[in-house]
N, C-alpha and C positions, 0 to 999 in steps of 0.2 A: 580458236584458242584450245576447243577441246585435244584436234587433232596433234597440235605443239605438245602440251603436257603429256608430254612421258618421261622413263628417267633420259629418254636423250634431249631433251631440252635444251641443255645446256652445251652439250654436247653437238650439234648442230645450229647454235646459234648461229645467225649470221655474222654476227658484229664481234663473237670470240673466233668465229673460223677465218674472217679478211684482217681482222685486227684494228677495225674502223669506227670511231665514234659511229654515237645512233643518231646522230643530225650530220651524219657527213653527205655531204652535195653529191648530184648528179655527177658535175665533172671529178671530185674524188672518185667517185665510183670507177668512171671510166679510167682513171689513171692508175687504180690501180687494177684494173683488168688489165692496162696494158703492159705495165710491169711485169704482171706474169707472163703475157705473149711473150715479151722479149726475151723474160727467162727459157720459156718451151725452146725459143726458136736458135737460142743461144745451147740447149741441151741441158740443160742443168735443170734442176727443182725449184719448189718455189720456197726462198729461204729470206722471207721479207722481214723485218724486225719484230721482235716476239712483245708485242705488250704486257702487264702484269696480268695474273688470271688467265693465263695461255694454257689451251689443253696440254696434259699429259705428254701426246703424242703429237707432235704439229702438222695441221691437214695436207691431203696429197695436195695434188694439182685439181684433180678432178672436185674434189670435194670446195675446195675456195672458189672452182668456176661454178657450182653447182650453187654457193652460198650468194656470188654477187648475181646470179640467174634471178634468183627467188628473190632478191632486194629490189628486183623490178616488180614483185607482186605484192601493191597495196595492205592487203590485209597479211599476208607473211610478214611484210617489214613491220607493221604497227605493230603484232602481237612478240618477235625479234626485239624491239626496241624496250619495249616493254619490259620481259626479261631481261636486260642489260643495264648499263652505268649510264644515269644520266646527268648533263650539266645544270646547272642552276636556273638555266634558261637555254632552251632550243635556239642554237642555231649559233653561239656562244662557247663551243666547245674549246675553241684555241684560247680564249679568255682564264678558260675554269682552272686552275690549277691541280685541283682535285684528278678530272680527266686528264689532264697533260702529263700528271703523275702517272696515272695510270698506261696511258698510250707508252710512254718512256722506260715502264716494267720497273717504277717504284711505287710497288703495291701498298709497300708501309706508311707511304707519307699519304696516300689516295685515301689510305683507311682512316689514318689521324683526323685529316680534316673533314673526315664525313663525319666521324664522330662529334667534333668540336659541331658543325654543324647540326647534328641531330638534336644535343642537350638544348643549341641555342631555338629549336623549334623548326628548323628548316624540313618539307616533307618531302624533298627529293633525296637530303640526306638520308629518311627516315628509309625510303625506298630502296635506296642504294646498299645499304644495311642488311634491308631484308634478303635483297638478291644476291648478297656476298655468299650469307650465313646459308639461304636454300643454296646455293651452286655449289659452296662445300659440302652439303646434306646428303645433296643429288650426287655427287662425286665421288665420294666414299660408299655412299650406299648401292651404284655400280660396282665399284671397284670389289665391294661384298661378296655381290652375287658372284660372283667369276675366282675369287681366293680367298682366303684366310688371311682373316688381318687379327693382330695384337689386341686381348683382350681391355689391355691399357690405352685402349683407344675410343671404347665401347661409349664411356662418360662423357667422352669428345663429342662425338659423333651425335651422342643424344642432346647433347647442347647445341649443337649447329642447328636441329630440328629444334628445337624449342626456342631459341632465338631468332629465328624464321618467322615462326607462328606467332610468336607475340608482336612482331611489324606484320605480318599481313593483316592480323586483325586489325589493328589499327588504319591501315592501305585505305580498306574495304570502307570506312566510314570518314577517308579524308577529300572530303569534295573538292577540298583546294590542289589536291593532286589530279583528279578526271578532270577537273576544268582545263589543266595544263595540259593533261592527254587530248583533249577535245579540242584545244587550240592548235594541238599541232598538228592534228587531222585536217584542220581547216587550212593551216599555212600549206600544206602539202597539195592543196587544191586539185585531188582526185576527184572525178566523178563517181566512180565508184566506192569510194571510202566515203564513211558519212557520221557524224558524231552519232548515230545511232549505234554504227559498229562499237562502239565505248562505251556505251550502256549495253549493250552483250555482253561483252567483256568483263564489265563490273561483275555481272548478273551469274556468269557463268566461273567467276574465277575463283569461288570456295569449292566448286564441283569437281575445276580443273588440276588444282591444289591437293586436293583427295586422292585422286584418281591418281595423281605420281605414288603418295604412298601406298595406295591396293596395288598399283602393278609391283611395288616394292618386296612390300607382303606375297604374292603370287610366286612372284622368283626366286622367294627368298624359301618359303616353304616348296617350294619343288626342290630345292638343294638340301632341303633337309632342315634346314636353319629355322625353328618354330621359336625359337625365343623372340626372335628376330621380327620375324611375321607377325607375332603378335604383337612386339611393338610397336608396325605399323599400322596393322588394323584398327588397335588402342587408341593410337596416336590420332589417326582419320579422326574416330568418335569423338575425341576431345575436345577439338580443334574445330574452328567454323561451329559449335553446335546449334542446329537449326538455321541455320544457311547454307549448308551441303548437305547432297540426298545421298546419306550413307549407303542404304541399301541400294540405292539405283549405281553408285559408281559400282559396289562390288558386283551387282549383275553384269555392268558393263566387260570389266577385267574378267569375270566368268564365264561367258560369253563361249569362247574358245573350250571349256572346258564342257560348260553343258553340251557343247556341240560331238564334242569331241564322245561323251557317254551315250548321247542317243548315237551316236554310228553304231560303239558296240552295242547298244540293245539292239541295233538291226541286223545285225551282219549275228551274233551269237543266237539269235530268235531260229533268222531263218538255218542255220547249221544246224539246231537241235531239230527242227523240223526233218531233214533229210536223215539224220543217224540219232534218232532217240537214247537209242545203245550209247553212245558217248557224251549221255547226257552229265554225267559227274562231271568229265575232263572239263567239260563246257561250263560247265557251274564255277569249278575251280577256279579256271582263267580270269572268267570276268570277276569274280568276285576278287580276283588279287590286282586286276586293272583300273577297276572302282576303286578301293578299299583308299588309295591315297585322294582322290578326287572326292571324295566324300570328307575327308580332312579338309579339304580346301574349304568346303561350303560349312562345315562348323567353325573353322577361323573367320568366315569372311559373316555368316549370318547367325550364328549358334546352332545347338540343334533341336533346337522347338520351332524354327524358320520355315515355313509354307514352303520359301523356294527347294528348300535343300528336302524337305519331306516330300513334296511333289514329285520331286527326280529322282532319288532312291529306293520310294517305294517302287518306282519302275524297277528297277535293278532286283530287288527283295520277289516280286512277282513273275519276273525272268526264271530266278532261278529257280524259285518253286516248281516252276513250268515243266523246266531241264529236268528237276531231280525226280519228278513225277512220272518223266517219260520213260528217266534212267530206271527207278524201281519196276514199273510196270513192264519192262523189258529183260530184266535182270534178278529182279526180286531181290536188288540187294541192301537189304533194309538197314544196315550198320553204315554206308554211306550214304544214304538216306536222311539219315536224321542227325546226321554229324553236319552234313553243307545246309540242311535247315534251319540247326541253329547257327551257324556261320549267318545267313539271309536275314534271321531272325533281327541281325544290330543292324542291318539297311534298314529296314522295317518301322514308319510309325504310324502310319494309318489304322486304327482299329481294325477296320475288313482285313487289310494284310496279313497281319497278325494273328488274328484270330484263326485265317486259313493257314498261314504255316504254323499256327501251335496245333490245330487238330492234325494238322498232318505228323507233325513230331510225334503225337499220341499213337495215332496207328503204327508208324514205323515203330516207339517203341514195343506196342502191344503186340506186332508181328514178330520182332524181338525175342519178347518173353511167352510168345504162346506154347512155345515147346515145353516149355514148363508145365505152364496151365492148361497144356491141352487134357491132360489124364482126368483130371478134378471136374475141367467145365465135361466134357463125358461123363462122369459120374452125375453129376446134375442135370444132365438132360435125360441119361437112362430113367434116375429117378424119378423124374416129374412123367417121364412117360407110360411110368408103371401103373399098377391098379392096385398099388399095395392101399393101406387106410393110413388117413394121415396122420395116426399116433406112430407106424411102422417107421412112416416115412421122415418122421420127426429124429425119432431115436437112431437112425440108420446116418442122418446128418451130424447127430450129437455122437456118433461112435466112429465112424469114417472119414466124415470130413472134415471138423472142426478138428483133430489133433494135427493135421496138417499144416493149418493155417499157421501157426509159428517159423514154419518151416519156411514156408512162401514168403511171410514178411521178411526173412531174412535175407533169402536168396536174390527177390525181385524187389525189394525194398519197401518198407513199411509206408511209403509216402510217393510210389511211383503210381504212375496212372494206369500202370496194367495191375495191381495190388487194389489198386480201389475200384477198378471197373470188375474185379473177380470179389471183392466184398459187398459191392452193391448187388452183381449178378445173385448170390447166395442170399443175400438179404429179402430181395425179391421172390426167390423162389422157395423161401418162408412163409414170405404172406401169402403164396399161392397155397400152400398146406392150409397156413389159417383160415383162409377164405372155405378152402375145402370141408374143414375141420366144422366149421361153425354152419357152413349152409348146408351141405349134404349130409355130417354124420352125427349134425346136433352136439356135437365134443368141444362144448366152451372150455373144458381145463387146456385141451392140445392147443385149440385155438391161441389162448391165452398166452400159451408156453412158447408155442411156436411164433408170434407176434414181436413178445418180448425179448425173443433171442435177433428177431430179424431187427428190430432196434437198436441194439447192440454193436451190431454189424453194418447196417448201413454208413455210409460217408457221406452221397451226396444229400443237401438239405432238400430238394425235393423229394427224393426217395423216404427220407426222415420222417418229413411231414404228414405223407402218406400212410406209413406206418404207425405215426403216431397216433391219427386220427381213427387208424383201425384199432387201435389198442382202447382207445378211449368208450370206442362203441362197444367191445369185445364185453370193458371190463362193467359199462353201464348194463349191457347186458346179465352179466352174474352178478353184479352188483360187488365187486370189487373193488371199483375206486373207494378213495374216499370219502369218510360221511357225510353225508350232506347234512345232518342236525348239529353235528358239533365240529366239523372241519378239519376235526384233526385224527383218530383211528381211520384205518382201513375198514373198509365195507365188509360185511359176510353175507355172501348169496343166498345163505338159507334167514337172513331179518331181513331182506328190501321191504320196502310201503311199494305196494303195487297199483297204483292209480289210474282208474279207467277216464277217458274221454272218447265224448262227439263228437263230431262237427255236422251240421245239416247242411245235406248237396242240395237239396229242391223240397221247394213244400207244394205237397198236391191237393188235393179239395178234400182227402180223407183221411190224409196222415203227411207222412210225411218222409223223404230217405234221407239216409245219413251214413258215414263213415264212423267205425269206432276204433279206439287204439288202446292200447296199455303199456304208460311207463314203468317201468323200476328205477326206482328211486334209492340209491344206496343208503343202510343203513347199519353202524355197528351192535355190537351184542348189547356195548354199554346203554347206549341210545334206546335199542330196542326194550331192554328191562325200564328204564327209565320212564320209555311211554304207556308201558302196562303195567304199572305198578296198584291200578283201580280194580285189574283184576284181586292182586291179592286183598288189597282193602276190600273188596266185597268179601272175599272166603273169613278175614278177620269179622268183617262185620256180623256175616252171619251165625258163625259162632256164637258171638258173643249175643246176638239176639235171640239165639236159642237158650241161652242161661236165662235171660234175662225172661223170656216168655215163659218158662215154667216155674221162676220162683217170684218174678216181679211183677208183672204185669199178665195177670190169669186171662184176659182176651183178646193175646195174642193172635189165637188163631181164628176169630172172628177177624182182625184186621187184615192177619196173613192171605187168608183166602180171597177176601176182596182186589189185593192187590195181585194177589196171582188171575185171579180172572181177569182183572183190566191189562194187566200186559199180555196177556194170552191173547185175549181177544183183541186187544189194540194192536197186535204186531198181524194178527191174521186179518183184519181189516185192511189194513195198510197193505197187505199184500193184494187182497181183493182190489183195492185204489190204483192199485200199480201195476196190477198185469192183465186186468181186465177192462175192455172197451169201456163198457157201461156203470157208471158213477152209482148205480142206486144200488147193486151187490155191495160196496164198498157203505153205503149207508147202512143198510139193514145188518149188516155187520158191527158195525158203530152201535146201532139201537140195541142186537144182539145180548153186546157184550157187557153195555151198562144192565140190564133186564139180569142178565146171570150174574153180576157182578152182587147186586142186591138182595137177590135169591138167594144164591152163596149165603150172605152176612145173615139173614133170617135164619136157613140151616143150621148155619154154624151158631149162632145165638141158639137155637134151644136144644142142640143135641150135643154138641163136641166143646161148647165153650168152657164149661168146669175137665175136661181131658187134661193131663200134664201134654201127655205125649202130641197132643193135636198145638198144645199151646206153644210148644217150643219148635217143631214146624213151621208153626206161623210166624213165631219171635225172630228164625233164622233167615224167614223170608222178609220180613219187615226191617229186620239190620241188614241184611245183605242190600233191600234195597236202597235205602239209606245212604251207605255207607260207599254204594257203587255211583249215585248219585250226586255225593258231596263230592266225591273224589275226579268225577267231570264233570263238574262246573266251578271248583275251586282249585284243583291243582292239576289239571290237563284242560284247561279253556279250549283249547284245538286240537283236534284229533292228527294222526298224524298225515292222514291223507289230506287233511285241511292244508297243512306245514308244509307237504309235501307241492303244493300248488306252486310254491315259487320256485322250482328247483327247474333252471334255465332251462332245461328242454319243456317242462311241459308249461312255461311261462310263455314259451316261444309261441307255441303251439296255441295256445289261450288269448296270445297276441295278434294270431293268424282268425280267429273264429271258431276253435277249439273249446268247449262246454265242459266242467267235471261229467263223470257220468257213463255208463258205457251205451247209455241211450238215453231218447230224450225225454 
């Protein structure tokens, strides 16, 4: 059946080309073979009575011996008979009226009573229907392919297909019809035909149905006719859905076509191979010998179809090949990247693609370098120099950068040789910064030169990287942002400067360690804000120097005490803290309370009636006061305390990092 369906179908039937019912007997057969003998041998043609539904053009001679040849092969006649007009009962033909109409070339009256038949429920009528309406389908839609027909015919034609399809769907689930078919296989008492061949038949005849309209579709878009094509490819989908394998008929009808594109990938491969030099002409051809076969496989699969991406990325890969061989021979880079992106619409594979865009980049970079040759020189002399990187900074900001308008204009602000010359510049900014900051200690150039490479960069890696050196530049001077109140800029001369440890090994007598120091940004605001205890002590002790010479006359009994205890408690603490042995650090402690008491005896019988000792004492007793209420009632945490959570050194605290710059 497969082999039958095509649009000659109809057109090679048997029983339209002899003109003979589809239950006509052996011995009709032979009579009218010999009919024609006698015409041959009498000289004349074969000019036998033309039944209704008679082709166009009436079969030679050759062709009706050629039709009653194949009525001797079993499986031709069944699927023959199939296609044509049947009687109400095999074997019944001189009976039916309908057929007798028909043999006699009264089409009108054949058709009437089929109809009367169909309404009444009859399924041969129903068949008979279907075979009319496809033969006219089939007939016109030849007739298509090969001339112009009247656009007032277009509605016709699409009604014959759709009047088709709605009796074969029906066909295909009328059991009362394959039983008929199955019985006449049986009465035909071949050995080799067998009701199996009938259920093939069933199985395969939404495929075979299909498969007339893709080659339809095929012929019809080779002629140019895509309205047309599409309607038949439309038409496939619609029709049978999910009982015909859409995509396997259009493979099959493509068949010829894929065949036909891997020759030229072979035959165009091996050419470029021998004359690289003619690799454009080579490009060109095949890409305009493609270009309609690639049409074909978007009508038949769309263009997101495996099949059709499969076989054009070959084509798209071809000619990269070519145009590679042609630039690298020729240099000629303006045809280069014109048949690249031409390859570029073969093209869907990612790999593909992504090799012929970077290649489109260099052809246009090669392009544009005559331009940016002068500039990227100046960039390389300069980073090759020994100038210092503020020289180097400002030589960029006077030379280079008035340029850059120029270039965006010329090579265009959004091309890829425009942003591969904005990155390059970007880059070898941060090369200054880098310079700037580790060899000449110059955090402002660093800084400056950073932020302008920011600026400038395009691509987001490059960005990020920049970014990340800005962020360290600016924690370094302490130029970000405050970290106490989140909202001013930092000033490098307030950061809290915070020491940490961290212990590598502890040994039986001490111990090693690593030590670091953050800066911690912080603004002016902030920074007055956390020393405001200073001035509260300078207020305080003022005012406890009034207060010690006119208010309270032993002042400077208490003053002195307190001065010896911080004296000596800070130098104690020192002894604790930098010295091995703990007992220096006591007898200091004993020390200082001993002097502290001393002091107060002194000061009680010699200096305590003093104005002048009293207000001394008064300024040191409110200063401490007053420096002491002010940290522990309105600064609770110091700022290197505050400064603890400030994400780098939280990190780092998180890692086994200790406040401290020892342990």
């Amino acid at each position: 059946m497969m082999e039958a369906c095509t649009l000659t179908l109809y057109q090679k039937n048997i029983f339209r080309v002899t003109g003979l019912p589809v239950d006509a007997t052996s011995k009709e057969v032979s009579r009218q073979a010999q009919k024609l003998q006698m015409f041959e041998e009498m000289g004349g043609g074969a000019t036998f009575p033309q039944p209704a539904f008679a082709l166009a053009t009436p079969p030679t001679t050759d062709e009706i011996r050629d039709a009653l040849a194949r009525m001797k092969e079993p499986e031709s006649r069944i699927v023959d008979e199939f296609f044509w007009y049947w009687p109400e009962e095999f074997g019944a033909s001189k009976s039916d009226p309908a057929i007798q109409a028909m043999l006699a070339g009264d089409a009108e009256r054949a058709v009437l009573l089929w109809r009367d038949r169909e309404k009444n429920g009859s399924h041969v009528a129903l068949h008979n229907m279907a075979i009319m309406y496809h033969m006219f389908a089939v007939d016109w839609t030849n007739y298509h392919v090969s001339y112009d027909i009247d656009h007032a015919l277009d509605d016709q034609i699409t009604e014959y297909w759709r009047k088709s399809f709605e009796r074969w769907e029906k066909i295909i689930e009328a059991d009362k019809l394959w039983n008929m078919l199955k019985a006449r296989v049986c009465s035909m008492e071949d050995e080799a035909l067998t009701t199996g061949f009938v259920r093939r038949m069933l199985k395969q005849l939404p495929v075979a149905l299909g498969r007339i309209n893709a080659e339809a579709a095929l012929k019809l878009a080779e002629q140019g006719r895509i309205d047309w094509a599409r309607f038949h490819v439309d038409f496939m989908r619609q029709t049978n859905q999910g009982a015909d394998d859409v995509e396997g008929i259009s493979e099959l009808v493509l068949k010829p076509t894929k065949k036909q594109v891997d020759q030229y990938l072979e035959s165009f491969e091996n050419e470029a191979v021998k004359t690289p030099q003619h690799g454009a002409e080579l490009a060109i051809q095949l890409l305009e010998r493609c270009r309609p076969m690639m049409d074909l496989y978007d009508l038949f699969h769309g263009e997101k179809a495996h099949q059709r991406n499969d076989l054009f990325d070959k084509v798209a890969e071809t000619v990269l090949n070519m145009v590679v061989g042609h630039q690298k021979s020729t240099s000629d880079n303006s045809t280069f990247v014109d048949l690249l992106q031409s390859a570029l619409q073969f093209a869907s594979g990612s790999h593909i693609r992504e090799r012929i865009l970077k290649n489109i980049a260099i052809g246009e970079g090669n392009l544009k370098f005559d331009f940016l040759e002068p500039l990227f020189e100046q960039l390389k002399t300069l980073q090759q120099s020994k100038q210092t990187p503020s020289k180097k900074l400002k030589y960029i900001r006077e030379s280079i950068m008035p340029k850059i308008p120029d270039c965006a204009s010329k090579i265009g602000a959004k091309s890829s040789a425009y942003v591969a010359m904005m990155n390059t510049l970007a880059l070898a900014l941060r090369g200054i910064s880098i310079d700037a900051h580790n060899d000449a200690n110059d955090l402002r150039t660093a800084e400056d030169a950073i932020k302008l490479a920011l600026c400038l960069a395009w691509d987001n890696d490059v960005k990020n990287r920049i970014a990340g050196d800005l962020k360290k530049i600016q924690e370094s001077r302490g130029t970000v942002t405050c970290f106490f109140c989140g909202t001013e800029p930092g000033d490098p001369k307030k950061v809290v400067k915070v020491e940490l440890h961290k212990v590598t090994e502890r040994l039986t007598n001490g111990v090693r360690y690593v030590s670091n120091t953050i800066a911690v940004p912080r603004c002016e605001s902030c920074h007055g804000k956390q020393n405001r205890h200073w001035r509260i002590m300078l207020v305080g002790a003022v005012a406890g120097m009034f207060i010690g010479a006119f208010v309270v006359p032993w002042s400077a009994v208490i003053g002195s005490g307190l001065a010896i205890l911080n004296v000596g408690g800070w130098l104690s603490y020192l002894l604790l803290k930098c010295m091995d042995d703990g007992r220096l650090g006591a007898i200091g402690i004993i020390g200082t309370l001993i002097g502290a008491f001393s002091c107060i005896n002194i000061a009680e019988e010699t200096i305590g009636s003093n104005t002048f000792f009293n207000m001394i004492g008064g300024s040191i007793v409110g200063a401490f006061l007053s420096f002491w209420t002010a940290r522990k009632l309105i600064h609770k945490a110091t700022p290197q305390v505050l400064a603890l959570r400030y994400d780098s050194i939280a990190s780092l605290v998180r890692d086994g990092w200790l406040p401290g710059g020892e342990p």
